[in-house]
Structures are given as C-alpha cells and as structure tokens.
N, C-alpha and C positions, 0 to 999 in steps of 0.2 A: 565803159561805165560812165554814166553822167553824172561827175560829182556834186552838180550843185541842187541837184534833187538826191542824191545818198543822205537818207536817216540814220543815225547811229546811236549810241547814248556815248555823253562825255561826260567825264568825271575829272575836275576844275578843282585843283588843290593847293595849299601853300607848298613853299618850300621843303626839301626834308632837313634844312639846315637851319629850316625857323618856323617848324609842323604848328607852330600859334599865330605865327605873322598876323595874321589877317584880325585879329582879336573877336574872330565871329560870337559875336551874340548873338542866338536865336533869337531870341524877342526882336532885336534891334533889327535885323534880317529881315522877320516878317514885316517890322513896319516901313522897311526901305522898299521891300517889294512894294507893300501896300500904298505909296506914296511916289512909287515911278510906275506903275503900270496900270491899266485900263480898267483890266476885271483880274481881283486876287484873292482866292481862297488857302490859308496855312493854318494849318495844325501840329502840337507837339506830338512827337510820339516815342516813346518808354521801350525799347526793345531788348537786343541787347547793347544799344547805344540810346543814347537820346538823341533826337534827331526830329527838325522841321520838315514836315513835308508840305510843299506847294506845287501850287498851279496857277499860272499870271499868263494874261493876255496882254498884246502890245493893242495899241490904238490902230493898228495895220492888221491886226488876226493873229499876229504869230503867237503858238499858243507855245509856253514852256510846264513841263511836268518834271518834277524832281524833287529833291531834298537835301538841306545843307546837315550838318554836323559838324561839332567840336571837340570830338571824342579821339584823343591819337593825332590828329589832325585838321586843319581847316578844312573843309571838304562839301561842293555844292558838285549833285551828280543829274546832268539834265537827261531829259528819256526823249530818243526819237524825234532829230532834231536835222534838219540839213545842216550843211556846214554856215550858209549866210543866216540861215537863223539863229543859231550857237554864235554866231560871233555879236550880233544885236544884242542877246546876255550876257555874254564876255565881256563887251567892252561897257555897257551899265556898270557889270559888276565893279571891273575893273579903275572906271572917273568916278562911281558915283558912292561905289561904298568902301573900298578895301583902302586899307591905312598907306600906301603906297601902289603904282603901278606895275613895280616890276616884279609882283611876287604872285602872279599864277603860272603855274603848271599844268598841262594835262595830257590826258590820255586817253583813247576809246576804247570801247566794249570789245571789236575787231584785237587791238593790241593788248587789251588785256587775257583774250580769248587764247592768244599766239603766245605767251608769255613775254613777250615784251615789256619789259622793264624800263626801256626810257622816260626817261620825265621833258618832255616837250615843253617849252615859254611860251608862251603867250607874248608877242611883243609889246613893251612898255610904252611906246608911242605910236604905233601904229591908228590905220581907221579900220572901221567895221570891215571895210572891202579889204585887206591887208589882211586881217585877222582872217576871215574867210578862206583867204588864197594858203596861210601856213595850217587852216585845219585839212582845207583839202590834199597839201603835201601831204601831211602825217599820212590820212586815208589813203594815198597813192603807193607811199613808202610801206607803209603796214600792207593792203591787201596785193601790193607788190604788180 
C-alpha cells in the first residue's frame, strides 16, 4: 500500500483532559480559515451539534472538506485527505490558530472503524514532513 497517496478522513481533537483546550470559536475558525487559505467557503450548521462546515483550498490545490465543533469537545474532522495533505492542515492549525501546540490528538476513520480507542499527538514541534511520517505510522499500525 502507498501511503502517501492513502485518503482517509481524520478527526483532530483536543485533549480528553482539556475537551475545551483549544477555545474553538466557530466564527473565529471560519475567519482564520478565510485569512490563511486561498479559496474558502464555511457555513454554520444546527444539527444535532452545531457545527462549521468548510471547504479551503491551499495556494498549491490541496483542497480540505470538513467541519469543526465545540460541542463535548474541540473537534475539526477533515474528509479524504492523504497523509502529507492532513499534515499541511495540521500544522496551520496547530502555529497558526490553537492556543498552544501540544494539544492535538487524532484518529482515522480506518481506527475508528476497528474500534480503536487510542488517542494519537500530533507532534508539538515537528515539520509538515514529520507530521506526515506519524500519520502514515498510525495508517500502518491501524491497517496493520
């Protein structure tokens, strides 16, 4: 398997020792998207959470689809994404919006699938390429 063309969906959360860490504001969200990325469409949406959903392109193509929420938990869940593009949003997210680096966690659709329960870091200093190499661990370790 070629991990670095594998799409997956990851879902990028706080802590469960600080489910508010990140003091996500939607509004504030939408306008950091709309202020780091090239072409950005977000809207709220009322479900049974409330919950921003977006779509941002990078100045390179990389398209992301997902939605954040502050409902239970900080939580941004990106849709179909290889791993070196997940880490290009990762690490945005990580210098450029969240109140601290060391406080994402995630998981994929694959481990969430398996019931896997680990809460995976996100390294707090790492580079995009770093960040890439421990999402493609996780995919190796999960689809085993």
């Amino acid at each position: 398997m070629d991990l670095d063309d594998y799409q997956t969906t990851y879902l990028l959360y706080a802590p469960a020792k600080n489910p508010a860490g990140w003091n996500l504001d939607l509004a504030a969200f939408g306008a950091a998207l709309d202020a780091a990325f090239h072409d950005v469409r977000y809207e709220t949406e009322q479900g049974r959470q409330l919950r921003l959903c977006f779509w941002a392109v990078t100045e390179d193509g990389i398209v992301f689809d997902g939605f954040a929420t502050n409902e239970g938990r900080d939580t941004v869940l990106l849709t179909d994404n290889t791993p070196g593009e997940a880490a290009v949003f990762i690490a945005w997210l990580r210098d450029s919006f969240l109140p601290s680096p060391d406080l994402i966690r995630f998981t994929t659709e694959p481990a969430v699938e398996r019931g896997i329960e680990t809460d995976w870091r996100v390294p707090a200093t790492a580079d995009t390429a770093s960040i890439a190499e421990e999402l493609k661990h996780h995919i190796q370790v999960v689809e085993g």
